[in-house]
Every structure is written in C-alpha cells, then in structure tokens.
C-alpha positions, 0 to 999 in steps of 0.5 A: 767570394773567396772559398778557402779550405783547411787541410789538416796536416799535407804530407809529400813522403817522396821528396829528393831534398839534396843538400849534403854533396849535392848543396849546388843543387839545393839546400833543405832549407831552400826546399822545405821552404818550397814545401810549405810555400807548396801547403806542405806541413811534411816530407820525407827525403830519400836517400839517393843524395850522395852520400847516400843514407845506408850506414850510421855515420851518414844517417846522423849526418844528414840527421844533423843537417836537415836538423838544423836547416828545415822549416817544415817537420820531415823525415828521412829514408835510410837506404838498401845498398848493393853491399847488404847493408841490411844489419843496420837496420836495426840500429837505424829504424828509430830515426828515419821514416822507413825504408827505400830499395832502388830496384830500377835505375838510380844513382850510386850503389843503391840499384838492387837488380836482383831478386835474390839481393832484395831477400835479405833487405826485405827479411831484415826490415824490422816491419813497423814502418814502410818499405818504399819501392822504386819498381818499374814494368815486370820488377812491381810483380817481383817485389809483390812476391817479397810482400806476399813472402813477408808480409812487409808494408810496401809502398810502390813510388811513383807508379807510372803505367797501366802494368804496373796499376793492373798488378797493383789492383790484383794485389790489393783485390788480394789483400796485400798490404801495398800503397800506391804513390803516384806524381802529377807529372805522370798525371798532367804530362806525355811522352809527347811533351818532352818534344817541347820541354826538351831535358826539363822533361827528363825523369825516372820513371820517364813520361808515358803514353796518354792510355798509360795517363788515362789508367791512372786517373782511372785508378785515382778515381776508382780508389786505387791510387793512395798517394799524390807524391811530387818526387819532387827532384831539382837540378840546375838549369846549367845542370839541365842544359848539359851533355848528359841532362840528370833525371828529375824535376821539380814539384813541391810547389805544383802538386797541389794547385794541379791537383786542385785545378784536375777537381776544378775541372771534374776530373776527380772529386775534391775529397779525393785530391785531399785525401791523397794528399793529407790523410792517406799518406799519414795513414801509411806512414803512420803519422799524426799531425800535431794540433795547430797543424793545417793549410788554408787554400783559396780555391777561387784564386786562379793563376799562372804558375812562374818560375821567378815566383817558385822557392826552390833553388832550381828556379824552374818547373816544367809547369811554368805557364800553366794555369791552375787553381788554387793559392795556398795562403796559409800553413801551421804547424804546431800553432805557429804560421809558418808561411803566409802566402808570400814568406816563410815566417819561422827560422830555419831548424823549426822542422822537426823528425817524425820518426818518433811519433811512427807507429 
C-alpha cells in the first residue's frame, strides 16, 4: 500500500544557487529544477555569488537572471558588505527576501569580523523582512546583543554545535525574536566521516562532534530548531578534487528523503519533519503559498540515493549510497505540475520573486 502525503508549499530559505561569475559550477535553472526534483516550491539564494549581491546594479542583475532561468518561486538576499553599504538598503528591500551579514568566514568582501562594523547593518536594516546570519562559536552571542539592541528579526544559518543551541535556547527563553536554521548534513554527518568522504565532506560550518549532532536533534525534538535548511552549495568534482577543495556541498535534493527517513526510524515525529520544512519557514519569512502550491511524497518508497540520478550540475552528494525514505512524486505551484517525479514539465522563467508577497 502506497501512503503519499500533501506538503503544503516546502521552502529551503538557504541555498547558493551560483550562476552569474560562477555559471561553471551551476546555473539557476539547473538548480531550481533540483529544488522541485527536491519537493521544493521555493528557495532563497544567498548572496556570496561573485558578484556579490550588495549594490543596485548587481541586485538587478541577478534579478534579471534567475528571472529568466528558474523554475521554482525564489527569492534572493541582498548582502552586508565590509564597505558599509548599508544606504542601499532602503532602495533594495522590496525585491529580495531579506538580509544576509557573513560574520564568520566566507567569500569576498562579505566578512563582517566586527562588531562595531555590524551596528550600522543592523540599525540600517528596514525591519520587515529577516536578517539571516551566518555566526559560529562566541560570534552567536554577539549577534544576539544586535538583536536584543534593535529588536531586529534574526535568523541564525545553519547552526552547527551544542554552543551555539544553549545561547539560542536562553535567547528565545528571553523572548528575542530568533530562528534557528539547522542542515541534515549537521544532522546525519561527523567530524569522523570527512575520513571517508575526503573534500566532499568539506563545508562552513564544518562537520562536528557526535555530542554536537545529539544536541541538535535534541533541540529538533524539543522544539527548538525551527528550520531544516539544505545550504545547499555545489561545486565541481574537478573543483572538489583541487589543491585547495572550496566549502560547501550539495543538498536540494536530500534534505527531504532524510528527513523523512530520521521520522522513519523514530527519531522525530513526522509533523515536525513537515513543519521545518513547509510551514515555519513561510512563517519567518513571512510567505504564503499561492493556492495549487503542494508536493505529493510517497513515504513507502525506499531507495538508495545516486548521484547519476541527481539534477544538480554538480552531479554529486556526499549522501550517495545512503539509503532513505521517501520519493517525491509530484509538485505544484499555482495549479500547474511542475515535476513528476522524473521530469521537470514547466519552462524555465516559470518561477517567480516572492519579495512582494513578504509581509
């Protein structure tokens, strides 16, 4: 007996798309059709992608271009940079999804180390749409002070460690407005499989400790954690294989079949998976799916996740040969099918930019 479940409208709001300087790598085409091969009816693109999105006349290039190439409904971050670039904001919040502050390592001029540099960003920020954070270790309780001072909406990236939950937990014991994005392969890998996986194990955050992994699926469990965000990052193989492996892997197209297979097993209960994955991420970013908007998953199908079978143009995953649960076999968005299963069905520019339906 097959038992296929309706997701009401999955939203991943931490993707890396590429595209633009980085087209080698990915196109958005080739990357929103893994999102809805992923069950996906959205994704928010970062804005580390050189150029990097923290002027106009980026902004509208990468507008112009995921316009015309995606397939899912997106929207895209405008960035903080380190020459105060905080003046655009006003201009820029209509048409992106929020605000991203690097505040640990990254590319580019996005690093903001310090705290004094991230009070104008913060001040700036018009206030109606999120500011995501990308904070690691110590740097999460200094960003918490921001919040605490303004009062800013503030969601926490991929965290990664016990820390990081414990000042997380006081915070919203506190009642500060924080989100908490955590990614499955924070939840499903270890410091101890980059041993096996080599630089297809390399990410930021990097792979932590198994009582780091057992203090996020404690926060899942609890309540805590708000979010199941891929980070999904491709690199080439070539890319990969280099002198100096680059940060990030893969995950569109994982996040839900492992998600799927942790309530499977018991490990969280099945409304949470959908909840962190649908409805609490269009709660914090303050999205609505339009009507006709849903994913049909096949929770009896079991299979073994391959990389010749994945859409993303990096044509890897450092889950390749894991087993899981769970098949998307459908998504709609606005009453059109979109994927069935095996094909993307619609052209690409279907997608379309959530920021004007942000509240």
């Amino acid at each position: 007996m097959t038992r296929l479940i309706r997701l009401p409208g999955m939203l991943d709001p931490h993707v890396h798309l590429r595209d633009l300087d980085w087209s080698h790598k990915s196109t958005f085409a080739s990357e929103t059709a893994a999102a809805v091969a992923g069950g996906y009816w959205a994704v928010f693109d970062m804005p580390n992608t050189p150029p990097s999105t923290t002027t106009r006349p980026a902004l509208d290039r990468k507008l112009a271009s995921i316009g015309a190439q995606a397939v899912c409904d997106w929207g895209i971050y405008f960035g903080a940079s380190q020459d105060d670039n905080s003046a655009e904001y006003a201009g820029a919040i209509d048409d992106v999804c929020g605000l991203k502050i690097y505040n640990n390592a990254t590319t580019g001029n996005l690093l903001i180390g310090e705290q004094a540099a991230r009070v104008p960003h913060y001040r700036a920020w018009p206030g109606r749409k999120p500011i995501a954070v990308h904070a690691e270790g110590p740097t999460v309780a200094e960003i918490l002070a921001l919040v605490r001072e303004t009062g800013k909406h503030t969601h926490f990236c991929h965290i990664s460690t016990a820390e990081e939950i414990n000042y997380l937990s006081a915070a919203k014991a506190d009642g500060l407005p924080v989100s908490i994005g955590v990614t499955p392969h924070h939840l499903f890998l270890t410091e101890d499989d980059v041993r096996t996986l080599g630089p297809f194990g390399r990410m930021k955050p990097e792979l932590k400790t198994q009582a780091d992994v057992n203090a996020l699926w404690d926060a899942i469990r609890a309540g805590l954690v708000d979010v199941i965000e891929s980070d999904h990052a491709p690199h080439t193989r070539a890319e990969k294989l280099g002198d100096v492996p680059p940060s990030g892997v893969p995950g569109l197209e994982t996040s839900l079949p492992l998600m799927l297979t942790a309530a499977h097993e018991g490990r969280v209960e099945l409304e949470r998976v959908l909840a962190m994955l649908t409805t609490e991420p269009q709660r914090i970013f303050g999205v609505t799916p339009p009507d006709g908007t849903y994913t049909l998953v096949d929770l009896d199908d079991s299979y073994v996740i391959e990389d010749a079978s994945l859409f993303t143009a990096c044509g890897w995953s450092p889950f390749a040969g894991t087993r899981v649960q769970g098949r998307v076999r459908e998504v709609w968005i606005r009453g059109q099918q979109v994927f069935d299963g095996e094909n993307v069905l619609v052209p690409q520019g279907f997608g379309q930019n959530l920021a004007a339906s942000q509240h």
